[in-house]
Backbone bond lengths (Angstrom), bond angles and torsions (degrees), N, CA, C in turn:
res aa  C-N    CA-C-N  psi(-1)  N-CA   C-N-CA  omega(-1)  CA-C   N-CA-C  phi
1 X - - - 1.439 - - 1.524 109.62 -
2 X 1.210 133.68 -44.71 1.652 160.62 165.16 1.430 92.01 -34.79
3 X 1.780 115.35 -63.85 1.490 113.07 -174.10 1.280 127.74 -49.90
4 X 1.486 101.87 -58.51 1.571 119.76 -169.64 1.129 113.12 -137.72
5 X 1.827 123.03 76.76 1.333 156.01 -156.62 1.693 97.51 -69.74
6 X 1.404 111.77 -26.67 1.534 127.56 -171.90 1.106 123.63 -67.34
7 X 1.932 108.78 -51.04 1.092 125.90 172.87 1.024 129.48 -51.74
8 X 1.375 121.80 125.44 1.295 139.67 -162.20 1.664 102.88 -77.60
9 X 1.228 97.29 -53.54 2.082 106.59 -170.96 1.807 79.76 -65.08
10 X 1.119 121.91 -81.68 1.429 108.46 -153.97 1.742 115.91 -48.70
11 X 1.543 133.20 -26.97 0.865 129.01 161.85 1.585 127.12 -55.96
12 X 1.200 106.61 -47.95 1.507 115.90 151.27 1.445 130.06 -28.71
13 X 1.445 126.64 -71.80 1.010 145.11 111.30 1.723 108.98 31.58
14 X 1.583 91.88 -94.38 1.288 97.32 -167.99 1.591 122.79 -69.33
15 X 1.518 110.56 -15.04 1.445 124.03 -157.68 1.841 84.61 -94.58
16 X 1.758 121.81 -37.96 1.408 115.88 178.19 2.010 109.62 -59.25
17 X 1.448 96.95 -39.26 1.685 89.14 175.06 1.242 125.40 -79.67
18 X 1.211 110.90 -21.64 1.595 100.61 158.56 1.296 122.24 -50.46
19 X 1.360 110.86 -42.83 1.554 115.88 -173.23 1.387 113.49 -66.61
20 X 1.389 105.87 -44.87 1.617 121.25 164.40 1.744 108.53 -17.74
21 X 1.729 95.62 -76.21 1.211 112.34 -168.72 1.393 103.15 -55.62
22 X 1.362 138.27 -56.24 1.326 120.81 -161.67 1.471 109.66 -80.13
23 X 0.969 140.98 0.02 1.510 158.26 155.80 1.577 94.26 -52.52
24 X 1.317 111.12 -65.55 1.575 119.17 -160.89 1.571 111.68 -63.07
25 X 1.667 95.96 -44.72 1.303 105.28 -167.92 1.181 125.46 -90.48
26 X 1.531 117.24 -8.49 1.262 142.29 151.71 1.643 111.24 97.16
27 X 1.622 97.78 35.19 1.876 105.12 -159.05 1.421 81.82 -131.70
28 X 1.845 118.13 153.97 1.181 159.70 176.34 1.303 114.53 -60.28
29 X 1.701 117.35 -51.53 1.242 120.93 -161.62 1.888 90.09 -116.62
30 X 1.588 99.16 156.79 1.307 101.35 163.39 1.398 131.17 -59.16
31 X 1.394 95.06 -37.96 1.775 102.36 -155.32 1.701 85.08 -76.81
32 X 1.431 111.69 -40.57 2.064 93.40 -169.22 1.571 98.70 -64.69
33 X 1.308 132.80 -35.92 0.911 126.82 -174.04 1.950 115.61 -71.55
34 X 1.097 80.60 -9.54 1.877 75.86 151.24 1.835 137.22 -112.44
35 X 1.450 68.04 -26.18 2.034 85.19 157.31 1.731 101.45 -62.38
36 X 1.052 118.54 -51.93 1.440 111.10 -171.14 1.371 136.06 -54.63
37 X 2.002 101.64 -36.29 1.090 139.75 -177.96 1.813 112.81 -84.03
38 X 1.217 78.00 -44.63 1.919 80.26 156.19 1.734 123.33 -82.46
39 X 1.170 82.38 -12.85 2.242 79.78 174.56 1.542 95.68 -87.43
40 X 1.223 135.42 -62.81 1.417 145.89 164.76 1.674 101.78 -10.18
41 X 1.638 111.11 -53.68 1.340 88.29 -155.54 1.381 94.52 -103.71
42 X 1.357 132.47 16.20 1.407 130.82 157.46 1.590 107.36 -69.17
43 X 1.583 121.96 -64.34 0.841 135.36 -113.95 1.902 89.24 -111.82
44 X 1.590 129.04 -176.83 1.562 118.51 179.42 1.906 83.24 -108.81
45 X 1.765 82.46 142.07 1.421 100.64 165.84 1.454 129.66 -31.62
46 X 1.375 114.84 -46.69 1.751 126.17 155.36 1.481 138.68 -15.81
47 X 1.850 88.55 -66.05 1.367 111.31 -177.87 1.407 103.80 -85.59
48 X 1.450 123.68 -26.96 1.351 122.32 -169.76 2.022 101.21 -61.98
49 X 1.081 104.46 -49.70 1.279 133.11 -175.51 1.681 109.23 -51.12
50 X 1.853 98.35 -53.90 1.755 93.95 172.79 1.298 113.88 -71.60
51 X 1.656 118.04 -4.45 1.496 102.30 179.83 1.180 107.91 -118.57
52 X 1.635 145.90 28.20 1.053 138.99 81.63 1.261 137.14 -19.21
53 X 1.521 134.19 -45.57 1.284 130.20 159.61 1.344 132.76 -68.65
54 X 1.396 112.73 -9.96 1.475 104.31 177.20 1.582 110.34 -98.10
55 X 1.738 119.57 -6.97 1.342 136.15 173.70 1.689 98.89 -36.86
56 X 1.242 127.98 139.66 1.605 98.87 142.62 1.464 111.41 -81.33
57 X 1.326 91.56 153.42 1.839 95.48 173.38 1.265 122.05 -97.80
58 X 1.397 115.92 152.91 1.445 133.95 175.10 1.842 119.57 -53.69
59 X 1.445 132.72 140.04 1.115 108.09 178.31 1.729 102.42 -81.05
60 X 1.707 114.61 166.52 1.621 129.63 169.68 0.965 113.91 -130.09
61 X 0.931 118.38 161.61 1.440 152.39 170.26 1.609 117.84 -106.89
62 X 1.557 124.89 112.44 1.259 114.23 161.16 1.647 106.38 -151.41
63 X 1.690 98.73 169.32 1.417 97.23 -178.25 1.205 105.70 -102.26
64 X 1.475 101.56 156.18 1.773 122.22 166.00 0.988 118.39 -104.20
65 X 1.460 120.92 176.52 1.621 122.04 168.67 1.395 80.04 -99.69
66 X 1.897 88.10 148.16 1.678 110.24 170.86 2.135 80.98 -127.66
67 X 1.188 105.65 -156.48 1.506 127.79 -179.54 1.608 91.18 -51.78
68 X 1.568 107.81 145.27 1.911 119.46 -169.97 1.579 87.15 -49.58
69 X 1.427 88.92 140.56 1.857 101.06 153.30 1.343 114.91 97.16
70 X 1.487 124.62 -9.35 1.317 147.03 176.32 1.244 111.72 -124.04
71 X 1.856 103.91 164.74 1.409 101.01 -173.92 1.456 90.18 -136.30
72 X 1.284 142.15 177.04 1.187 147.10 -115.13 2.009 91.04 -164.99
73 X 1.294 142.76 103.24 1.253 104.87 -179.86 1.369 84.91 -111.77
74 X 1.658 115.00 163.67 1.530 126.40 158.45 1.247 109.90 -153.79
75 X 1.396 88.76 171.77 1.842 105.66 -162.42 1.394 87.40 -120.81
76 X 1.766 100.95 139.19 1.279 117.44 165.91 1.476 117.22 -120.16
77 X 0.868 93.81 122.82 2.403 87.49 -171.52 1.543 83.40 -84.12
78 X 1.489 104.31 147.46 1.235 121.94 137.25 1.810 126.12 -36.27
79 X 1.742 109.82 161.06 1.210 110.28 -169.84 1.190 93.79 -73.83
């Protein structure tokens, strides 16, 4: 991206792995989602995990299946 700031395919590219990462890492923005991804790979899966749980969490939104052909939405608040 650094090289060829112009390029459209490589911007692409780079703007799809960002998304990647915050998909993976379960964060909003790229850059936390590389802070995160870089603590992860410092740190053992364990601890990464207990310090995820003491985060408070964000509320979501997702759908369910209700009866075929419908979707079900609910809200989950954070702890």
């Amino acid at each position: 991206m650094l090289a060829a700031p112009a390029d459209l395919t490589v911007r692409a590219t780079f703007e799809d792995h960002g998304y990647t990462l915050c998909v993976l890492m379960g964060k909003r923005c790229a850059r936390e989602a590389a802070d995160a991804a870089e603590r992860y790979l410092r740190i053992t899966p364990a601890a990464y995990l207990r310090e995820q749980d003491e985060r408070p969490r964000a509320a979501s939104i997702s759908a369910r299946r209700g009866p075929p052909g419908t979707r079900r939405w609910s809200f989950h608040a954070g702890r």
